[in-house]
C-alpha positions as CSV (number, residue, x, y, z in Angstrom):
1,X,54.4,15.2,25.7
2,X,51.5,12.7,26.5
3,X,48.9,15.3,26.9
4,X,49.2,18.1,24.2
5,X,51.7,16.5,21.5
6,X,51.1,13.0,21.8
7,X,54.8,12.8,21.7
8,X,56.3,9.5,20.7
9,X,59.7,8.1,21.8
10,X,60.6,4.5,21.0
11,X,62.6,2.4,23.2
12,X,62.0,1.6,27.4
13,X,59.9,3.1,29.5
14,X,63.5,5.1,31.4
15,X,63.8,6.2,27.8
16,X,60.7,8.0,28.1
17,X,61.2,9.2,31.7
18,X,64.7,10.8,30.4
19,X,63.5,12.8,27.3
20,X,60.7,14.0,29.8
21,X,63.1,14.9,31.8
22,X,65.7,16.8,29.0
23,X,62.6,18.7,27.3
24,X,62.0,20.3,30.8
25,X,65.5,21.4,31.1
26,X,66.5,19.3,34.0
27,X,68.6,16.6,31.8
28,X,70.8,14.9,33.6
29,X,70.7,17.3,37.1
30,X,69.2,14.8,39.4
31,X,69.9,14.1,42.8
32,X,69.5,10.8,44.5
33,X,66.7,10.6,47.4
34,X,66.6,6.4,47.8
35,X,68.6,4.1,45.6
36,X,68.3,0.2,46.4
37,X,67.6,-2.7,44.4
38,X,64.3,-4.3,42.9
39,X,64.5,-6.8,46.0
40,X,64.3,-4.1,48.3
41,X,64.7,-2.5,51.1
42,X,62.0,-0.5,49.6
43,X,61.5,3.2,49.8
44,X,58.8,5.1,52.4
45,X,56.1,6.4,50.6
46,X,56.4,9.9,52.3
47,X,59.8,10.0,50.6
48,X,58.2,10.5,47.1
49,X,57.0,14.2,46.0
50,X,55.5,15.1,42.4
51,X,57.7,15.7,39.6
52,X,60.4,12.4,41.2
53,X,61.4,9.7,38.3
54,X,60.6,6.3,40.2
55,X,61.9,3.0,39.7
56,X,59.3,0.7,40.7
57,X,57.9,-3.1,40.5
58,X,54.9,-2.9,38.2
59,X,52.6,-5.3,39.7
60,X,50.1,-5.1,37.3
61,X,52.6,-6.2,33.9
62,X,54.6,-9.6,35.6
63,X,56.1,-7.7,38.4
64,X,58.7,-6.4,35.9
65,X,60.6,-3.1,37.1
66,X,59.1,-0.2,35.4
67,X,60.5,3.7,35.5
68,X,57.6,6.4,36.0
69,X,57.2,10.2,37.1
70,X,55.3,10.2,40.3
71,X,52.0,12.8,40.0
72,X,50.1,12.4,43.1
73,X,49.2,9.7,45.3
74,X,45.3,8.9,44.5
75,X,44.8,6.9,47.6
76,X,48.0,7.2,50.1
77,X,47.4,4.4,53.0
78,X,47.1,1.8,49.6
79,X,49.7,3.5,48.2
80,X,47.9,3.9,44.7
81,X,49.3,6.3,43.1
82,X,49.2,8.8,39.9
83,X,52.2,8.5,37.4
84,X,53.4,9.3,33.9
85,X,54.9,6.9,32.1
86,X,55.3,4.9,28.8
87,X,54.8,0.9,28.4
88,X,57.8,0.6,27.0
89,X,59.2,-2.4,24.6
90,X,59.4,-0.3,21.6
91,X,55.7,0.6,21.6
92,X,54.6,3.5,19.0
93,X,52.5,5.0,21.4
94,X,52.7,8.3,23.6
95,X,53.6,8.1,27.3
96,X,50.5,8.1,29.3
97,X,48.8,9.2,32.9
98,X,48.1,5.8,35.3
99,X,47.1,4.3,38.4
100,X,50.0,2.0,40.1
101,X,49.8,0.8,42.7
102,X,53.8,1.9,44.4
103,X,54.7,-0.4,47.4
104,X,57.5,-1.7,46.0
105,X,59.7,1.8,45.1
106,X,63.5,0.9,45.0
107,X,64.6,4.3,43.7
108,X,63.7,7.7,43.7
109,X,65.7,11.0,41.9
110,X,64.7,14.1,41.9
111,X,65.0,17.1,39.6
112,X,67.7,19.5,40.8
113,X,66.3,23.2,40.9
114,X,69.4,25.1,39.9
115,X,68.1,28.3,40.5
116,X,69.8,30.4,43.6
């Protein structure tokens, strides 16, 4: 979607995050691995594994919560991270690969692999 089509969906960035999420089959079959609230307590960072939709506080846009897919961690003791994501607020624009920095994680889901 942000690499190959350039895929466009309109709306917030946890509208982004959930088509991503329904075009790879997973739709709605998440399971919760930290829930809190954007004051905190915030989640450990060695909770977080590729492929997790992550609510975090975006310190770099007015420290505004912000939805994402965690990638990788680029540099794990500053918690700077890899993540796919879309700005959001109605923007005609395709999601996009960037660096956050993710110390302040209030919620992480992961996809549930249905497959026995």
């Amino acid at each position: 979607m942000a690499l190959v089509d350039m895929s466009i969906v309109q709306g917030s960035c946890w509208d982004f995050v959930n088509e991503v999420y329904h075009r790879s089959g997973f739709g709605d079959a998440k399971e919760t691995i930290f829930r809190s609230r954007k004051k905190g307590p915030f989640a450990a960072s060695s909770l977080v594994k590729p492929g997790d939709w992550i609510y975090h506080i975006n310190h770099q846009f007015n420290n505004s919560e912000h939805s994402a897919i965690f990638v990788c961690w680029k540099d794990f003791a500053n918690k700077i991270a890899v993540t796919l994501s879309y700005a959001g607020m109605n923007k005609k624009t395709p999601g996009k690969f960037g660096e956050y920095q993710l110390n302040n994680i209030y919620s992480i889901f992961r996809p549930k692999n249905n497959l026995k």
